[in-house]
C-alpha positions, 0 to 999 in steps of 0.5 A: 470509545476504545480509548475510554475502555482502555483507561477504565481496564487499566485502572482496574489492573492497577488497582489488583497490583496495588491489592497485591502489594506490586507497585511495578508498572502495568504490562501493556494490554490489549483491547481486540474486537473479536472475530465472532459478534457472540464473543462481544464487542471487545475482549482481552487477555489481561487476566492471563498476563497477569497471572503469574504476576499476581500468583492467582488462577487466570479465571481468578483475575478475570472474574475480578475484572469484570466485577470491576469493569462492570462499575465503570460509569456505565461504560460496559454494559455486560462483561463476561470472563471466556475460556482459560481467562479471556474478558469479553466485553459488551459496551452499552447501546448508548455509549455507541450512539456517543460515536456519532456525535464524536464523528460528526464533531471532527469530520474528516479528520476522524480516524487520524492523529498527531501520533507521528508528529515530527517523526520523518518517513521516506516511502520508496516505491513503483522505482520502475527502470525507465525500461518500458511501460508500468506493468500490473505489477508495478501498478499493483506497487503504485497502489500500495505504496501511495495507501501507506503513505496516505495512512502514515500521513493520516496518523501524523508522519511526515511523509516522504514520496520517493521514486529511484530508477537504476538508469545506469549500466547493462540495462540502459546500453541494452535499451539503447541498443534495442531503439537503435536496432528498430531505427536501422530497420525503420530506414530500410538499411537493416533487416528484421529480427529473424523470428528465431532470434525473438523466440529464443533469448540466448540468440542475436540478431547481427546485420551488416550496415555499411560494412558495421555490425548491427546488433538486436541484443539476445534480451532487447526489448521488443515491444511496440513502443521500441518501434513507435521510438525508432520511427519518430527518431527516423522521422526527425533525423533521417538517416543522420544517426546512423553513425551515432552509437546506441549509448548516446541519443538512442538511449537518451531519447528513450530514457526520457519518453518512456519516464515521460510514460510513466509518469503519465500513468501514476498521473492518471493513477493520482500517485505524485512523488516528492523525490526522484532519485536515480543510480547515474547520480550516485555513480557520478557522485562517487557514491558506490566507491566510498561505500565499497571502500568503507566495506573494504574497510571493516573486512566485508569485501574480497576478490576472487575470480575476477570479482569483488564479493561481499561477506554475507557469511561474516554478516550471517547471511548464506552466502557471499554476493558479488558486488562488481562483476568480473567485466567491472560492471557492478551488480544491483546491490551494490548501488542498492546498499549506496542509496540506503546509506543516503536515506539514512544521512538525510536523515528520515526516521524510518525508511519502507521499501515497497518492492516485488517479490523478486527483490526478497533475497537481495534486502538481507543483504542490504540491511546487514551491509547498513548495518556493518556500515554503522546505521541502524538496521531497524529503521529500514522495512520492507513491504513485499508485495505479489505479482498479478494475474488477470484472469477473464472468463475464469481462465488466466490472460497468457502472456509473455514478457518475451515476445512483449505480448505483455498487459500494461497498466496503461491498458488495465487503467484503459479497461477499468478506470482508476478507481476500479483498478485502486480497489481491486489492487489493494484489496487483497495482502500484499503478500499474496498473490493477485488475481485481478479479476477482468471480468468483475472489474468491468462489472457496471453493477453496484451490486456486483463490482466491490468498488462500485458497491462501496463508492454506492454507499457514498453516492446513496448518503447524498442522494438521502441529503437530497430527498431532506432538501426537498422536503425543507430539511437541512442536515442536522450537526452533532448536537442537533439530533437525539441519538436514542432515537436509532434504537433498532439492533441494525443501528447499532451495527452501523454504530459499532462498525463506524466506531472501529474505524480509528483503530482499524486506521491505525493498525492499518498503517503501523502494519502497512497493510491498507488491505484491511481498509478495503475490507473494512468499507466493503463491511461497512457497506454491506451494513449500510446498503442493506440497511437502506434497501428497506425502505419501510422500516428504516426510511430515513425522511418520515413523519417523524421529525426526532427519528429523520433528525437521527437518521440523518445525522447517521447518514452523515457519520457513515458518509464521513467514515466511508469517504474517509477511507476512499480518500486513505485508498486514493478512490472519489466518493462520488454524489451521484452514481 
């Protein structure tokens, strides 16, 4: 429909240059469905574009282009010209009606498209060290990644999953050290932490075991999934590994259960990779010394202090970065900048890093490097996303990274289920902050629970097939029913609302922003479930068989469009509720 109107403005442009004696090509114009439902069903800012083009008055051209668009074969119903200039536009009712025939036609493809046809994307995300469990933040990650990915894959592209863990340096030793620390303890020949030292990260935990050292690093990690690894190596082993250094099975065991974990838990979010790629294999495959030596070669690193420097000042950035520490042990950004220099020699068009908040200051960087490095810069995004807070009872769940008193995804998924937490999680901008709503998640209400509400709407539309079944009807296809007959101005709506869907994917997708999915279906809920609670005057299976044909052939259009949409969020559209 939109696509139609689309040509139809575009014609009438063409035709106003053409008048003018401009044989130059048309500027790009937009179509916007306006916020307002008084402002029509589309409007546009062609006429003020054009006007110093054309050397007319804005309200000139726009009277010229509603006197042409109200010629367009019925299309538009009124046309009106708003303010300086703008073109508001009502289409006809029976041109809305033509959705549904359309909707019905294509199924579940409706909303999709070829438009990314042999274009290459690699979306990196959740990329969670194998440090300890997901956190909501990471969940929140998961969520979002995985939906930009179902949208560019709806809209044609090619798609790639990838998941890249940092299991090399500090971190890893500090994993290690911490298991080995808990195992000692488990076999009694070393005491606790004192509680000192777990309250203050700047302090160690030092023991003597057989006349060694045995250390609790300052920030070890703490939580209870240390001691549940500790305790299973004291079980298989004893106290044969007391000699072994917390490099070697200590952190090896511990890196392979706790992915082991998080895979379990993308699993029961319904996230699959394609790829997994991690820092040791870069580091091993020399990667981090070829891509400082090409660095060194345009002049973008220095020495000082001990340290190797990135320039970021050469590259416009606000100040210089170290890229290896003065111990040697290089910093994030380096692997970083080697791993996007990977992305682009395998060759993908467009590479979305889905990353929290606190990676922000390091991209800059990381672009600009790729780009001194000879690739272009362009191809690589960023989707930022907030962290989450969960409240309950209106006050904020405290907790505490520190003392490892820390709300995991695992425990959110435990609490809320897997489509609860999808929805909830991806509901709001991902630049925003999250406040996850404990309370209304366990919300069991329809009415109530926004994901329940939508997933409802589904439920309802299988219900109504059931009531036709009984009756002896069967449900109709798209040329099976008069849609003149959904006459009534709450139709409509619906109408509309479904008609809006394919531009909403693809905004959706070309911003990477599935929020405005979530907040679609909740629209197109709260037209729907209304609609069916009154039950007199738009019952669906009646006396009336040309009205229950209609009916029924929009309850399919709008459970078409509603699963459609779970599907591009990750969420069951269920047949029973």
């Amino acid at each position: 429909m939109k696509e139609r109107l689309q040509q139809q403005l575009e014609e009438a442009i063409r035709a106003l240059l053409a008048e003018a004696g401009d044989a130059g090509e048309i500027p790009a114009v937009a179509l916007e469905i306006p916020r307002q439902k008084e402002h029509g069903d589309f409007a546009c800012n062609a006429a003020l574009l054009l006007a110093k083009r054309l050397g007319r008055k804005p309200r000139e051209i726009a009277e010229a282009l509603v006197e042409a668009l109200g010629d367009a074969g019925g299309l538009v119903d009124r046309a009106e010209v708003a303010g300086p200039g703008f073109v508001n536009l009502w289409l006809a009712g029976d041109r809305w009606r033509d959705v549904l025939r359309g909707i019905l036609e294509v199924g579940r493809s409706y909303g999709g498209s070829d438009e990314g046809a042999g274009v290459r994307v690699q979306v990196e995300f959740v990329s969670a060290n194998p440090t300890g469990p997901l956190s909501t933040g990471h969940g929140r990650q998961a969520v979002l990644g995985d939906c930009i990915a179902r949208l560019l894959e709806f809209r044609g592209f090619d798609v790639t999953r990838e998941y890249y863990f940092n299991n090399g340096g500090r971190q890893m030793r500090v994993l290690g050290q911490s298991v080995k620390a808990r195992y000692l303890e488990a076999l009694g020949v070393a005491a606790p932490p004192p509680a000192a030292v777990l309250a203050d990260p700047e302090k160690s935990w030092v023991d003597e075991v057989g006349g060694l050292p045995v250390q609790f690093p300052a920030d070890g990690y703490q939580g209870d999934y240390i001691v549940e690894l500790a305790e299973a190596l004291c079980a298989e082993h004893g106290d044969a590994l007391v000699g072994e250094p917390a490099e070697a099975i200590f952190r090896e065991v511990a890196e392979k259960q706790i992915f082991a974990g998080i895979r379990a838990t993308l699993d029961a979010l319904g996230i699959h990779f394609d790829v997994y790629s991690n820092e040791k294999t870069l580091y091993d495959e020399g990667k981090l010394d070829a891509v400082l030596e090409d660095l060194r070669a345009v002049d973008l690193i220095y020495e000082s202090e001990g340290a190797v420097w990135l320039r970021g000042t050469t590259l416009g950035l606000d100040r210089d970065r170290v890229m290896i520490r003065s111990s040697g042990e290089p910093t994030y950004l380096l692997p970083d900048i080697a791993y996007h220099r990977e992305k682009m020699e395998r060759g993908f068009d467009v590479v979305v890093d889905v990353m929290g908040a606190d990676h922000i200051d390091q991209f800059p960087f990381v672009r600009e490097a790729m780009s001194a490095l000879g690739y272009d810069a362009g191809r690589i995004e960023m989707v930022m996303h907030q962290f989450v807070t969960l409240t309950r009872a209106g006050r904020k769940v405290k907790q505490s990274t520190r003392k490892a008193t820390i709300v995991t995804a695992d425990d959110l998924l435990e609490e809320v289920g897997g489509d609860v937490f999808r929805f909830f999680m991806i509901e709001r901008r991902a630049d925003g902050h999250l406040d996850f709503d404990l309370d209304l998640a366990t919300e069991r209400n329809w009415n109530k629970n926004p994901a329940y509400y939508v997933q409802y709407a589904v439920a309802r539309t299988h219900g109504i097939e059931r009531t036709a079944a009984d009756a002896g009807l069967a449900m109709p296809g798209a040329d099976d029913f008069d849609a003149d007959r959904l006459n009534l101005p709450e139709e409509l709506e619906v109408m509309k609302k479904l008609g809006e869907f394919p531009e909403l994917v693809a905004r959706a997708a070309a911003a990477r922003e599935p929020h405005h999915l979530a907040y679609y279906l909740r629209d197109l809920a709260g037209l729907w479930n209304p609609y069916l609670q009154d039950g007199t005057r738009h019952r669906v299976v009646s006396d009336d068989a040309g009205r229950t044909a209609a009916r029924l052939g929009l309850v399919l259009a709008v459970r078409t469009v509603l699963t459609n949409g779970l599907a591009l969020l990750g969420i069951a559209a269920p047949e029973r509720m």
